[in-house]
N, C-alpha and C positions, 0 to 999 in steps of 0.2 A: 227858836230863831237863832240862827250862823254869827255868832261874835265876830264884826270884824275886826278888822288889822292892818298894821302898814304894810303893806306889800312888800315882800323883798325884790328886787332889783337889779338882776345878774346882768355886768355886760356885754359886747361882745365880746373880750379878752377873759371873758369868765367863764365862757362854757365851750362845749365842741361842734354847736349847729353849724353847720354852713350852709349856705342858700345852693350851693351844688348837690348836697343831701333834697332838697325838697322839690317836690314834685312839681316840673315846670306850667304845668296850667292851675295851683295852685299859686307860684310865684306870681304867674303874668295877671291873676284876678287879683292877690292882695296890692301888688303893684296900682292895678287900676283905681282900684278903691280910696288908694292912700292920694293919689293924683288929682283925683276927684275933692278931696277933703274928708275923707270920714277913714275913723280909725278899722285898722285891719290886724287881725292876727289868726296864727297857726292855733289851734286848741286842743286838745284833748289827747286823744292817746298817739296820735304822730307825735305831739314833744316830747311826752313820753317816752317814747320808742326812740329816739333820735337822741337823746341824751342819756339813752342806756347803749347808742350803738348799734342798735337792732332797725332791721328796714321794716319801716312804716306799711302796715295795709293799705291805708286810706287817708286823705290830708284832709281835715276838716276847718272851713275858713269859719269865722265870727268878726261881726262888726256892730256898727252902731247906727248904718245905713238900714232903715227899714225893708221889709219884702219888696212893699214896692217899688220902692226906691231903685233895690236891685235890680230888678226888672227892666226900669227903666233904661238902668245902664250897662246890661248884659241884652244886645239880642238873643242868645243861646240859651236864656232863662225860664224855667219853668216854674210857677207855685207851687207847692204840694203841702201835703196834711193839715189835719182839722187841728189835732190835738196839739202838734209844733208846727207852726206856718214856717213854711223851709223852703227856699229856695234851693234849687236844682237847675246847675250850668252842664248843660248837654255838649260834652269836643267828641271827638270824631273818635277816640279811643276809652273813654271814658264817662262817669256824670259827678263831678263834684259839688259837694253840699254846700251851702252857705248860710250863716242860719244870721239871726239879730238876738244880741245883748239880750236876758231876757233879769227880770227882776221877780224877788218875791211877791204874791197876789197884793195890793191894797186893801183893806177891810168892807168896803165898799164896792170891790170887785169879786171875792168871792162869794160863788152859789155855790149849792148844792144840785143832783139831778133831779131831786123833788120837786124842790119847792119852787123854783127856774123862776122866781118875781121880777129879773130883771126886764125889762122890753125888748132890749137887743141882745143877742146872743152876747152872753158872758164870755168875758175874755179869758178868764181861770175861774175853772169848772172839776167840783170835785165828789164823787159818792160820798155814801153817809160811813162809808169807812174810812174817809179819808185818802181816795185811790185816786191822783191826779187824772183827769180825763181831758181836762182840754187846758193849756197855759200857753197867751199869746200876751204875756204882760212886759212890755219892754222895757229895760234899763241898764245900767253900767256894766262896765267890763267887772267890774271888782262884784256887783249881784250876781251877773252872767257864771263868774268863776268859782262863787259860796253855792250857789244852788244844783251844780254839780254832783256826780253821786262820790267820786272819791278823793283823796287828796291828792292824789298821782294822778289823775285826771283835770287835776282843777290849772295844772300848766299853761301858760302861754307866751309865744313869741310874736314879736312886737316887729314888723314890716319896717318901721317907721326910725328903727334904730336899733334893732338887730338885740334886741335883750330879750332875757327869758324873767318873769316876772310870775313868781310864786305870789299867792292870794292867802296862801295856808302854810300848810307842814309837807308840800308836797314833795320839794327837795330832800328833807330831811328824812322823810318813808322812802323816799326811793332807795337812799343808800340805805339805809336799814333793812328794807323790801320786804315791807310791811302795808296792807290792804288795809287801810281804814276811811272809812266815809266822814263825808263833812257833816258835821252836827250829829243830832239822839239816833244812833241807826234803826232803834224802833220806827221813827218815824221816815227817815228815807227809806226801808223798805215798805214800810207803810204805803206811801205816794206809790212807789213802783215796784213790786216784787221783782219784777226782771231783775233788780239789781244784783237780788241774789245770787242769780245766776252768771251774773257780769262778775261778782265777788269769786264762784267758784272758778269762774273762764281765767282770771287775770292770776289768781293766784298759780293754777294749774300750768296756763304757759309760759308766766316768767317768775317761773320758783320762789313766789312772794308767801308769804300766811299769811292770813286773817289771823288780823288784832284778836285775843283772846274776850273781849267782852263783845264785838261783832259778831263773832264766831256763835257765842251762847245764843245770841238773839236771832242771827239767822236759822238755827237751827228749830229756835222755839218758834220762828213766824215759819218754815220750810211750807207747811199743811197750806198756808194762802195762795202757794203759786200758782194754783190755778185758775186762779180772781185775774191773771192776765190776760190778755186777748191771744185768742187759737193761732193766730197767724204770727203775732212778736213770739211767741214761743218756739213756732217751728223754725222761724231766722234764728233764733238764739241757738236753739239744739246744734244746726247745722253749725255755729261759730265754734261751739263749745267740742264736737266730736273730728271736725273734717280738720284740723288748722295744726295737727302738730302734737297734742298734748291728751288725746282719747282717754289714755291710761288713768292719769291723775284726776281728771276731772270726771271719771265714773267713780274712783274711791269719795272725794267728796261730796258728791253728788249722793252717794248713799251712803257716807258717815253724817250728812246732815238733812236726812229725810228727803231732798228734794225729789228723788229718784222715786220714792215711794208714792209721794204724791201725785206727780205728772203719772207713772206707770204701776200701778197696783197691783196688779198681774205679773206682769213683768218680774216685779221686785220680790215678790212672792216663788215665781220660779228660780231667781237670782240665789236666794237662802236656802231655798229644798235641798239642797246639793254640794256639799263643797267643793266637788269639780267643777261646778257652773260659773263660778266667781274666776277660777285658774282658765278654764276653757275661755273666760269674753276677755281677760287680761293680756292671753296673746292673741287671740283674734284684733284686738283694739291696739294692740302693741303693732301691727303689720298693717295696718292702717297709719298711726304715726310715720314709720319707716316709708311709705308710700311717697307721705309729705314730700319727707323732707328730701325722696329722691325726686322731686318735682312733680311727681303725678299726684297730685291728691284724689281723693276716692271721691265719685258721685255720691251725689245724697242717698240713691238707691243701695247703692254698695257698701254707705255707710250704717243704711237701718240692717240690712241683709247681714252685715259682722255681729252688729248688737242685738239682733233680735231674730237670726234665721235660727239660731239651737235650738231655742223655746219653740220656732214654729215647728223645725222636727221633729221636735222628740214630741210636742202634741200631736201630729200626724202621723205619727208613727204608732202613737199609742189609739190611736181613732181607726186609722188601718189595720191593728189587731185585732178590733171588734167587728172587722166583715166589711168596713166601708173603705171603697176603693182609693190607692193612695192619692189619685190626682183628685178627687171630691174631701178628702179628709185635711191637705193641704188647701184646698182652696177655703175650708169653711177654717179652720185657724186663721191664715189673714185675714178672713172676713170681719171674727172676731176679738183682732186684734185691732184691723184698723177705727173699726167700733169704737174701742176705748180711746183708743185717739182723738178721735171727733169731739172730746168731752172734754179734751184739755190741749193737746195740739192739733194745728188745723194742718195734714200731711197732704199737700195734693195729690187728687187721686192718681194722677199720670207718674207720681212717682212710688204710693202704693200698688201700682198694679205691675208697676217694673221689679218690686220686691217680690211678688209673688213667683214673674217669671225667670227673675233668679235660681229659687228657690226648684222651679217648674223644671229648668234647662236640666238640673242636676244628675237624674237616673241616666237623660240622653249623654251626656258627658263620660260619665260612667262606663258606660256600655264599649266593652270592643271585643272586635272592633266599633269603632262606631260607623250608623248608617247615614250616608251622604255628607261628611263631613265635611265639604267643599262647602254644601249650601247653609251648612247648621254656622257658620262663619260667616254670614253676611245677615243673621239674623240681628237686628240691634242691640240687643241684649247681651249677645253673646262675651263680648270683653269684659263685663262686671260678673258673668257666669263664672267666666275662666279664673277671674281674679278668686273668687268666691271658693270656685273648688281648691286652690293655692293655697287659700286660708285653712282649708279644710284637713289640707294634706299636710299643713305645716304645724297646726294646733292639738290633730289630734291621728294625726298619721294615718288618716283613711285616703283610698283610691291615688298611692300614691304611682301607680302601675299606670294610672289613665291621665294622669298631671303629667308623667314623661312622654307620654305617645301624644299630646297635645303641642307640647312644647317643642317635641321634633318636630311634627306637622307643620304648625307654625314656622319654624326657623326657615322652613323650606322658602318659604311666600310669609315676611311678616309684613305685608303692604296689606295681606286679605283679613286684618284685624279692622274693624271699623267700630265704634263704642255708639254712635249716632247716624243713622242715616243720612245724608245729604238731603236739604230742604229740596233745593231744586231737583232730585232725580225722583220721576212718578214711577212708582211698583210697579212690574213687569208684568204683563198680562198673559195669561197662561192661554195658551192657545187649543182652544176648544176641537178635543179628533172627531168627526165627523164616525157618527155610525151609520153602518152598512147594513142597510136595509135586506134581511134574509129572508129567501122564497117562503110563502106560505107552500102548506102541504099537500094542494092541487096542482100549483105550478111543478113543486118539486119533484109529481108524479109524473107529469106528462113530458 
């Protein structure tokens, strides 16, 4: 159990927030709420981010107004999740979360998935490991801010008078810039392994460490991450690789197992080699750089940096045995995305854009190349192009065909498209009519 504490109490002459930093359809809902009568505040990692200076991903509101409640009083409101009942305000550029206060289970509200003797679906709901499954139990801003997974998370600013109101030591880790969870981190990652991987995200992109007795226990629980649901891992992946910070959070990710676990295979290719490790560090490196030039990589271009070497050089090595290269590549993705399925849930429409990454390559290659005008309006094409870049930049292959692209390109770089147009339907190729040739009676006479 979270010892509490008096809250500290910064006010507004005490910190750098200003309400022109935050995100105006976040302003105009806590606004509402506070007008209404029910408390409203900013939580989580925008205060974070905003008191270190750094713009905000995403503004997350908390109050003390129930789902329904909200609902009531947002038409643009939608319910969503079993496991956190959240509210979701749909504006016209965006979907802001809104969640309710929530507190620790009562004793008489937690089950298990067993033994389920409640009548009515339990409100906080937990396996026999102790792995939170469902938790709609509501209460204070101060339970809301202890049950949180870290101290630098557990921030909040307050609508109602413009203070920022620490619940913990969150202040105090920030300037030190140090990652430590609230309460036994055995047991917060217990509840949720994601945290894990929240701990490697946070440290990796704003150059924090993990508290040294965190660090032991994440390491020692690493093997559980797969106890988490296929589909929160594939969002985590992409937060953890596409936002900035690839590099660092592949060394953590395999200084504390977690990589071994999610990717067994993978991780196993990763150590065969000590080029392998040099090879995805700049691949992953051009990938940050991407970022922070404002193009971030699609998720396809992201698995294709992390994980196209391994398919090569397994299809390379399946091609020397007689099977041909395009059959030898396809069954490597096959089973790759295999092992996927057992721990992250990848959708298929974005493995199968990996593969024709992977596919475009040899036509790339090739020059001259044939029809290059049309190989340019394939949708693939721009993560191909990026892909061969990384190629030529990591390990100095085809760099003869990266310049005859790049001129090609200069000429018309409008004929770049990454997505086809919903609204424009495939062009129908127009069927040539064959000409009926005399049989060999007519052709005598």
């Amino acid at each position: 159990m979270v010892k509490t504490m008096q809250p500290l109490i910064i006010p507004r002459k005490g910190h750098s927030i200003s309400r022109k930093q935050v995100n105006p359809n976040a302003l105009r809902t806590l606004y509402r709420l506070r007008d209404y009568g029910f408390i409203a505040y900013l939580v989580g990692g925008c205060v974070r981010d905003l008191l270190l200076k750094r713009t905000p991903t995403d503004f997350d509101v908390a109050t003390n107004a129930t789902p329904g409640q909200i609902k009531r009083l947002f038409r643009n409101c939608r319910l969503v999740g079993r496991r956190f009942r959240l509210a979701h305000l749909h504006f016209k550029d965006e979907i802001l979360e809104v969640s309710t206060f929530r507190a620790a289970a009562p004793a008489d509200e937690v089950d298990t998935e067993e033994t389920g003797h409640n009548k009515r679906p339990p409100r906080h709901l937990t396996d026999d490991d102790g792995m939170v499954l469902r938790d709609n139990v509501f209460g204070t801003p101060e339970e809301d801010a202890l049950r949180r997974d870290f101290t630098i998370n557990a921030l909040a600013y307050n609508i109602a008078d413009f203070s920022v109101i620490d619940y913990s030591t969150g202040l105090s880790d920030l300037k030190q810039r140090i990652i430590r969870p609230i309460g036994d981190p055995f047991v917060r990652f217990t509840e949720d392994p994601v945290r894990m991987l929240r701990a490697v995200r946070f440290a990796a992109s704003h150059n924090f460490v993990i508290e040294p007795a965190t660090w032991e226990i994440l390491c020692a629980l690493s093997s559980t991450i797969p106890r988490a649901a296929p589909a929160r891992l594939y969002e985590e992946m992409l937060k953890l690789f596409q936002y900035g910070s690839a590099r660092p959070v592949l060394n953590l990710m395999d200084d504390s197992g977690l990589l071994a676990a999610l990717f067994p295979r993978f991780s196993q290719w990763l150590h065969g080699n000590s080029q392998h490790l040099i090879l995805l560090h700049t691949n992953l490196e051009c990938l940050d750089e991407l970022f922070r030039s404002g193009t971030p990589p699609s998720p396809a271009l992201f698995l294709a940096a992390l994980f196209g070497p391994s398919l090569e050089e397994e299809a390379l090595v399946r091609h020397r045995d007689g099977i041909p290269r395009q059959q030898a590549l396809d069954t490597a993705c096959a089973i790759l995305m295999e092992e996927f399925c057992k721990t992250v849930c990848i959708p298929a429409r974005v493995g199968d854009r990996l593969r024709r990454i992977l596919t475009f390559q040899p036509s790339l290659h090739r020059m001259p190349p044939r029809r290059p005008a049309s190989m340019v309006s394939r949708p693939e094409f721009a993560d191909a192009v990026a892909y061969l870049r990384l190629s030529a930049e990591t390990r100095g292959e085809n760099r003869t065909s990266l310049e005859w692209w790049d001129a090609f390109l200069s000429d018309d770089p409008s004929a770049v498209c990454s997505e086809p147009s919903k609204n424009e339907a495939p062009a129908k190729r127009r069927r040539k009519r064959r000409r009926r040739r005399p049989n060999s009676v007519q052709a005598a006479v």
